[in-house]
C-alpha positions as CSV (number, residue, x, y, z in Angstrom):
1,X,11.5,12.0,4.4
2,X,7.8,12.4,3.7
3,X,5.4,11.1,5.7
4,X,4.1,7.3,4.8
5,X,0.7,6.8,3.8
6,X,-2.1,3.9,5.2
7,X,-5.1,5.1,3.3
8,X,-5.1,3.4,0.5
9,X,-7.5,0.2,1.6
10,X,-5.5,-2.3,1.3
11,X,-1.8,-3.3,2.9
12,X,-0.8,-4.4,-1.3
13,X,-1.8,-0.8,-2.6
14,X,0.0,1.1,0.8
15,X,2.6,-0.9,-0.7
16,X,2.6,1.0,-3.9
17,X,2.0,3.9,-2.3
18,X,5.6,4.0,-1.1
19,X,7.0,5.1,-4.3
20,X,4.9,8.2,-4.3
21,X,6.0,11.4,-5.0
22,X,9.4,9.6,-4.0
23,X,11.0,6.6,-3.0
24,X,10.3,5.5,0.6
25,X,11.8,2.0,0.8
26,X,15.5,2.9,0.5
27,X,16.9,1.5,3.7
28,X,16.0,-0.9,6.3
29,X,14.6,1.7,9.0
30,X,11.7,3.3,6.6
31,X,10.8,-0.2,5.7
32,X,10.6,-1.1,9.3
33,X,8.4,1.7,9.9
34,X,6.5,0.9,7.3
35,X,5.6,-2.9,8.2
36,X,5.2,-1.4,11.4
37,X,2.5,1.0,10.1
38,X,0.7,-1.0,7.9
39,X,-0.2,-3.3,10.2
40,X,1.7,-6.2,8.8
41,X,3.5,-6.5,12.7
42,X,2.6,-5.2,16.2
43,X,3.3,-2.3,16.6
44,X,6.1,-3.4,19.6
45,X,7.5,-6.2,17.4
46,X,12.0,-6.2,17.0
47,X,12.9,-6.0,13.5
48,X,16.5,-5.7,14.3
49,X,17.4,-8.9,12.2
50,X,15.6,-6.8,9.0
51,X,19.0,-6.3,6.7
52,X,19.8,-4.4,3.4
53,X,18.3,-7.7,1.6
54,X,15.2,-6.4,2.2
55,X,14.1,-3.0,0.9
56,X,15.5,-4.4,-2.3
57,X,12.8,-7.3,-2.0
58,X,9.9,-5.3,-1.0
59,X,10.5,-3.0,-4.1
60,X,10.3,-6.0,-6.4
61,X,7.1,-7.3,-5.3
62,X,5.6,-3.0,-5.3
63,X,6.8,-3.5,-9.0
64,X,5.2,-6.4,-10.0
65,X,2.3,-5.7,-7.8
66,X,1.9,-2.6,-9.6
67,X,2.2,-4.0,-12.9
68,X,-1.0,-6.2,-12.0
69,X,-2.6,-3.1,-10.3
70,X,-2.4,-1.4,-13.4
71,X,-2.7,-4.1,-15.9
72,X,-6.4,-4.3,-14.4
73,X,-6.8,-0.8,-14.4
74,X,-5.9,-1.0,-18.7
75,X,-2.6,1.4,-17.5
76,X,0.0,-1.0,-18.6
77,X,1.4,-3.4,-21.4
78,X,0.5,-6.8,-21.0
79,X,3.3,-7.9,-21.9
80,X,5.2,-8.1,-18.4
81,X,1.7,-9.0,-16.9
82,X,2.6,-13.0,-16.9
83,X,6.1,-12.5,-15.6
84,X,4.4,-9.9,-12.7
85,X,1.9,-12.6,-11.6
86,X,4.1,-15.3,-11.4
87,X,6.4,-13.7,-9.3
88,X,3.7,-12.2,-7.1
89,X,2.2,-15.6,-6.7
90,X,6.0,-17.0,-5.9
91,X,5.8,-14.7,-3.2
92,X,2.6,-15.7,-2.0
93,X,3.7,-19.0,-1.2
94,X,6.3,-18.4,1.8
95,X,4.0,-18.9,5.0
96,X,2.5,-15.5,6.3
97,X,3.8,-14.1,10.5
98,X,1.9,-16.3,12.6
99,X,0.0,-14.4,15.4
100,X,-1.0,-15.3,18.5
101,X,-3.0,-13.8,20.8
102,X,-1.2,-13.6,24.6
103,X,-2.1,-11.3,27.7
104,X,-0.9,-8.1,27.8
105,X,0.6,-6.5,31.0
106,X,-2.6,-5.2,31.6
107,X,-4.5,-8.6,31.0
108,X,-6.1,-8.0,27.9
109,X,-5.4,-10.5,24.9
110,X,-2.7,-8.3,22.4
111,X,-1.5,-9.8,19.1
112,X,2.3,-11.1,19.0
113,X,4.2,-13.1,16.4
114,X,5.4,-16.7,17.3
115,X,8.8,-15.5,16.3
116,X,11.0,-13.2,14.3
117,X,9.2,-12.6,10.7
118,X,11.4,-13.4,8.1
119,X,11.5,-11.0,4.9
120,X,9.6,-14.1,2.9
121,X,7.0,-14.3,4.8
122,X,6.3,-10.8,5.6
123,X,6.6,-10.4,1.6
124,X,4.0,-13.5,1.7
125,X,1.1,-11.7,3.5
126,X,2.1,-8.5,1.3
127,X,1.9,-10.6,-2.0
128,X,-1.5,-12.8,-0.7
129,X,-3.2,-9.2,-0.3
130,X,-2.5,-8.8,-4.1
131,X,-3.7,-11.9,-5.0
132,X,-6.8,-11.5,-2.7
133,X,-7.6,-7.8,-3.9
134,X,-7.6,-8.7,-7.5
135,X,-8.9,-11.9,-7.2
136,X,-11.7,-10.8,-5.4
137,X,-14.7,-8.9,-7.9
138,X,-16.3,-6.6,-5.3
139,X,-12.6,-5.3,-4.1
140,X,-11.5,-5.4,-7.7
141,X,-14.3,-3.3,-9.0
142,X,-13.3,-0.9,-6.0
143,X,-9.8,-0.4,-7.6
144,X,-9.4,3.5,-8.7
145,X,-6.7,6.0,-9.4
146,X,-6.4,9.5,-7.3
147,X,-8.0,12.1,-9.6
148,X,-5.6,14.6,-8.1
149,X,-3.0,16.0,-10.2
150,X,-0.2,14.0,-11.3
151,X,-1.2,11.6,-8.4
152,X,-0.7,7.6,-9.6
153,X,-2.1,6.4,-5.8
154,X,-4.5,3.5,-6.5
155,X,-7.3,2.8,-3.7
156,X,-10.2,0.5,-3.0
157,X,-13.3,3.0,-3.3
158,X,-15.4,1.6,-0.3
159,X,-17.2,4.8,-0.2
160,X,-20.9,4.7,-0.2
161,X,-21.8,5.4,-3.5
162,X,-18.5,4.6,-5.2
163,X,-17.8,8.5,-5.3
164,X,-14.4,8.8,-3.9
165,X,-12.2,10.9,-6.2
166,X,-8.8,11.3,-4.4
167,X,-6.2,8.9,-3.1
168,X,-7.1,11.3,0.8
169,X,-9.5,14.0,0.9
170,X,-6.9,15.4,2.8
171,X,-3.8,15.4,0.5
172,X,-4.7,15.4,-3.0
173,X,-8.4,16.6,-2.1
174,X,-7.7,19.0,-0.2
175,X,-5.0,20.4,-3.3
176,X,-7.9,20.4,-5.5
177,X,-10.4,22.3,-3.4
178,X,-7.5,25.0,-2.9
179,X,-6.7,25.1,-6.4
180,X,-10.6,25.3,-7.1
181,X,-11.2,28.0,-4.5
182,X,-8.0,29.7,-6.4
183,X,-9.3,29.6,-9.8
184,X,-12.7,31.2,-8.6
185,X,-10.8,33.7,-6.7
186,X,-8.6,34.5,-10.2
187,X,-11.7,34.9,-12.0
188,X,-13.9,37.0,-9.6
189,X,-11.4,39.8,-9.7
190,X,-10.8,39.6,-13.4
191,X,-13.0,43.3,-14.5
């Protein structure tokens, strides 16, 4: 399985991210992982009630996420826009994880969850990042596609400047200068 990714800006576009160049959210585990990574849970918390209900779920709301990601960016038809934002803001009702904060064996405050996260409310803080990001203008104006080849990664461009080109300088940036340095290479030997 490839890698997943965290470096889009936001936990709603890391969502999206999952379906790139395949699909990531096919069974419980990856999904686990990926709450996990994202941030969504402590790293430590059980997700052993997680069941095959759920990578169906979170694939929904990636679709109609990404229909509004792109709807914004002028990449899709409007016409499953409405349905899209309903949904996503169905989703967005269902009460977030509630954290607390509780001393760790070391004595430090960590972050916990009051209980178990259920699939709806772990789908809720997923869905009110969506409503957040393109609600909000400065985040929304952020809003780019990777410039890399065949690459549909959106990201929040919080670079100073606004300059940032590629989804990771180190994936699809990192392709480019190759393929740059290649081209140059092709071209100084030509006689």
């Amino acid at each position: 399985m490839d890698e997943l990714r965290f470096d889009a800006g936001r936990i709603c576009l890391d969502l999206l991210a999952t379906a790139h160049p395949v699909e990531r959210l096919d069974a419980v585990t990856p999904l686990t992982a990926w709450i996990r990574g994202c941030g969504l849970v402590p790293p430590d918390t059980a997700l052993v009630h997680a069941d095959a209900s759920w990578p169906p779920a979170f694939r929904e709301l990636r679709r109609n996420t990404g229909r509004l990601v792109h709807g914004w960016l002028g990449r899709a038809e409007t016409g499953s826009y409405d349905l899209a934002l309903a949904r996503v803001n169905d989703a967005a009702r269902a009460e977030p994880p509630a954290p607390r904060a509780v001393r760790g064996e070391d004595g430090r405050l960590v972050r916990e969850l009051a209980g178990p996260p259920t699939c709806a409310a772990l789908l809720a803080a997923v869905a009110r990042d969506a409503v957040e990001l393109l609600t909000d203008p400065v985040a929304r104006a952020g809003l780019r596609q990777c410039a890399g080849d065949n690459c549909p990664i959106v990201y929040v461009d919080m670079s100073r400047g606004r300059r940032r080109r590629w989804c990771s300088s180190e994936v699809c940036g990192n392709r480019e200068r190759v393929a740059r340095h290649r081209r140059r290479a092709a071209l100084a030997s030509q006689p």
